[in-house]
KEMI-571540 format. One line per 10 residues: their letters; for each residue y, x negated, z of N, C-alpha, C, CB. Coordinates in steps of 0.2 Angstrom, whole numbers, plus 5000, padded with zeros to 4 digits. Atoms other than C-alpha are relative to their C-alpha. Glycine has a CB too. Layout:
N
A = Y:X:Z:Y:X:Z:Y:X:Z:Y:X:Z | ...
***
This chain:
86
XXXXXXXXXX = 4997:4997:5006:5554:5074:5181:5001:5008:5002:4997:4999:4994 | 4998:4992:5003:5563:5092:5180:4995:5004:4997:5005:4999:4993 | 5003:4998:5005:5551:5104:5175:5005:5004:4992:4994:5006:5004 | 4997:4999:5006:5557:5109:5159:5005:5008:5000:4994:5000:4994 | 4999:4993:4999:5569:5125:5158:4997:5003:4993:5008:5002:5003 | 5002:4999:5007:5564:5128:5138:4992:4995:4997:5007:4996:4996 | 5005:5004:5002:5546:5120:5129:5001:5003:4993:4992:5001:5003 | 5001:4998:5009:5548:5120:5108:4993:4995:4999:5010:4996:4994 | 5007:5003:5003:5532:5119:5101:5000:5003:4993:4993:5002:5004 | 4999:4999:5003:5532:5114:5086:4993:4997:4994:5006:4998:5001
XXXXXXXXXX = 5005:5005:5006:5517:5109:5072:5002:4999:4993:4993:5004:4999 | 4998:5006:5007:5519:5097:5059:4992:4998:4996:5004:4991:5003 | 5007:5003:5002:5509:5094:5047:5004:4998:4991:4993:5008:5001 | 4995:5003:5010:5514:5082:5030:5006:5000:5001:5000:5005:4992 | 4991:5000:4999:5532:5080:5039:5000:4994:5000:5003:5003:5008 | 5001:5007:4998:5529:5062:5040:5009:4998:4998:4993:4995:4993 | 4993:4997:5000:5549:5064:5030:5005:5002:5005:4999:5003:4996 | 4995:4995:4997:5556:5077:5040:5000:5001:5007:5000:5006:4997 | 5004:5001:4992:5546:5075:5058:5007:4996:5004:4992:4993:4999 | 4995:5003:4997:5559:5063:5063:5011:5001:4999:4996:4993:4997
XXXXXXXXXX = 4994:4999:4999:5577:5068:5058:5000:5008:5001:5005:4997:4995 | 5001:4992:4999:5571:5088:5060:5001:5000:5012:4988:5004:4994 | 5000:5003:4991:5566:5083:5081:5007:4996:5000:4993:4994:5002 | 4994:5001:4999:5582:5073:5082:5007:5004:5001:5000:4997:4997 | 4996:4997:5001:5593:5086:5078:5000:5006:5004:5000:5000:4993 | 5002:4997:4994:5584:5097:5090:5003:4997:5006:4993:5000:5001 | 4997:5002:4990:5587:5085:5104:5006:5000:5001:4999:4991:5003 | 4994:5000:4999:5604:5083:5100:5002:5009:5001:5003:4996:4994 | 4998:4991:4996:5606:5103:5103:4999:5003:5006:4997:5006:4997 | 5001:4998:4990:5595:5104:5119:5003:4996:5002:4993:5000:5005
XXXXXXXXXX = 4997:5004:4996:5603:5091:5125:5006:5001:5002:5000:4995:4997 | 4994:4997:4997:5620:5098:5125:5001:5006:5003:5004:5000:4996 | 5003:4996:4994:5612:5111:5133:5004:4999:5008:4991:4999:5001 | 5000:5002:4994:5611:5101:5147:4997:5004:5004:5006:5000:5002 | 5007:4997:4997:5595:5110:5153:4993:4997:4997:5000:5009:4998 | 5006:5002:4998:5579:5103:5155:4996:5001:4996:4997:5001:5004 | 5005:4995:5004:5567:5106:5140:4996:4992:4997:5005:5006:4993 | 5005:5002:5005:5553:5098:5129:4998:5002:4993:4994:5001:5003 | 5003:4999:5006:5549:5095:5112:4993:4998:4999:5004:4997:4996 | 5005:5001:4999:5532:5097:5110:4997:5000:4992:4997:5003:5005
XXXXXXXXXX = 5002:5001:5009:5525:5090:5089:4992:5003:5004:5001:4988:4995 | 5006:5001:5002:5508:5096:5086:4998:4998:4993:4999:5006:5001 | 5000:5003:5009:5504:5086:5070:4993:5002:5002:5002:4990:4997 | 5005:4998:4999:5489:5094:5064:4997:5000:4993:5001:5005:5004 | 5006:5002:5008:5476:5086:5050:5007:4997:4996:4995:5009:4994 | 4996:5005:5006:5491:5076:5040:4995:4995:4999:5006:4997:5003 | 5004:5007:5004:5485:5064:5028:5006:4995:4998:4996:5002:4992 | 4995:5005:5003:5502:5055:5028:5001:4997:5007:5007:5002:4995 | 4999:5004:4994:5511:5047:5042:5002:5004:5006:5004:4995:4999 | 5000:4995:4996:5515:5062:5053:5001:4998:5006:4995:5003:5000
XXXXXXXXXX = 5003:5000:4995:5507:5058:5068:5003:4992:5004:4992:5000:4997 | 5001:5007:5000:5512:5039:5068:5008:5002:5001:4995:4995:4993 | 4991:4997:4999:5532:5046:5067:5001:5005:5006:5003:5005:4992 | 5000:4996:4995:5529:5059:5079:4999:4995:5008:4994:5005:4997 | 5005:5003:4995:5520:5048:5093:5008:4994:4998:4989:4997:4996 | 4993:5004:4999:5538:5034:5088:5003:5004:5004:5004:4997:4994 | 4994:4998:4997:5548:5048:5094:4998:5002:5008:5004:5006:4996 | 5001:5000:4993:5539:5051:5109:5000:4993:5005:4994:5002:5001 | 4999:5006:4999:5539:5034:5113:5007:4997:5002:4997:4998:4996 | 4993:5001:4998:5559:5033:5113:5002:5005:5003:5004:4999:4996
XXXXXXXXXX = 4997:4995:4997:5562:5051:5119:4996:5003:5007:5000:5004:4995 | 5003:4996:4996:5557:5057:5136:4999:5007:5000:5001:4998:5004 | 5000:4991:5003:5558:5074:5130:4993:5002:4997:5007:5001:4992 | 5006:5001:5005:5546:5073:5117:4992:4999:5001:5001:4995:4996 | 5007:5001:4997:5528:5076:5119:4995:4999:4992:4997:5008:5006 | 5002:4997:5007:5516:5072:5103:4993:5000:5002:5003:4994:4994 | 5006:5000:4998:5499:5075:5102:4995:5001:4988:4999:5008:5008 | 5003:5000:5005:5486:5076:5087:4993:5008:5000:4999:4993:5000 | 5003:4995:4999:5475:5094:5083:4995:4993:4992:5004:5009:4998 | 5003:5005:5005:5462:5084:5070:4997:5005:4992:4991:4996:5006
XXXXXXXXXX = 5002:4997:5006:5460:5099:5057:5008:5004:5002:4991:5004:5000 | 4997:4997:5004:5473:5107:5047:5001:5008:5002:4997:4998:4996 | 5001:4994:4999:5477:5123:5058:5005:5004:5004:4995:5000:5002 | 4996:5000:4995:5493:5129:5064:5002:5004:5006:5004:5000:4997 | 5000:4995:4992:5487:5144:5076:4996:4995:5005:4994:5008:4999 | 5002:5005:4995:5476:5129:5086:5006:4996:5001:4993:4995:4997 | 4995:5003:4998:5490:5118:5085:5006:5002:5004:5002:4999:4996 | 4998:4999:4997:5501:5128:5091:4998:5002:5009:5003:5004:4996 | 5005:4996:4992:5488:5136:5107:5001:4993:5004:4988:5002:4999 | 4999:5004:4995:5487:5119:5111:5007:4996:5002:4997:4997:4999
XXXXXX = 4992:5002:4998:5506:5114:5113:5001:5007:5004:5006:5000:4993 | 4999:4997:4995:5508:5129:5123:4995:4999:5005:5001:5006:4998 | 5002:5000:4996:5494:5125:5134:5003:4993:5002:4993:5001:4998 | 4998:5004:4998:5502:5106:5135:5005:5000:5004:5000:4999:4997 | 4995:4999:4998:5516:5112:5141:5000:4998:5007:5001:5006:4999 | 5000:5003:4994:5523:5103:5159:5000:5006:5006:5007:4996:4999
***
């Protein structure tokens, strides 16, 4: 793979709703980029379905990286999406 010329790191948290047409709408912009990038979800401590929507779109998108912070914290979440980074 391309290393990425762009990484959007992004934490979610209680997006379980908006996780999935908010990222789509991203891809469809880098994408017409036509440069090399990563969406990277940090779902972090959601009590709804977050994680479980986030983790589908990685699963269809090879763009898309998802991961889980296990407490409720969007300066860790974010540290670690930039440490994720390809």
């Amino acid at each position: 793979m391309t290393p990425p010329w762009v990484s959007i790191v992004v934490p979610v948290f209680n997006e379980a709703a908006l996780v999935g047409p908010s990222s789509e709408q991203l891809l469809r912009s880098f994408r017409a980029r036509r440069r090399p990038f990563e969406l990277i979800l940090a779902e972090n401590g959601s009590t709804d379905d977050t994680l479980a929507k986030a983790q589908e779109l990685a699963a269809s998108h090879t763009e898309v990286v998802a991961f889980n912070v296990p407490e409720a914290n969007y300066g860790r979440a974010m540290r670690e999406g930039i440490d994720r980074e390809r």
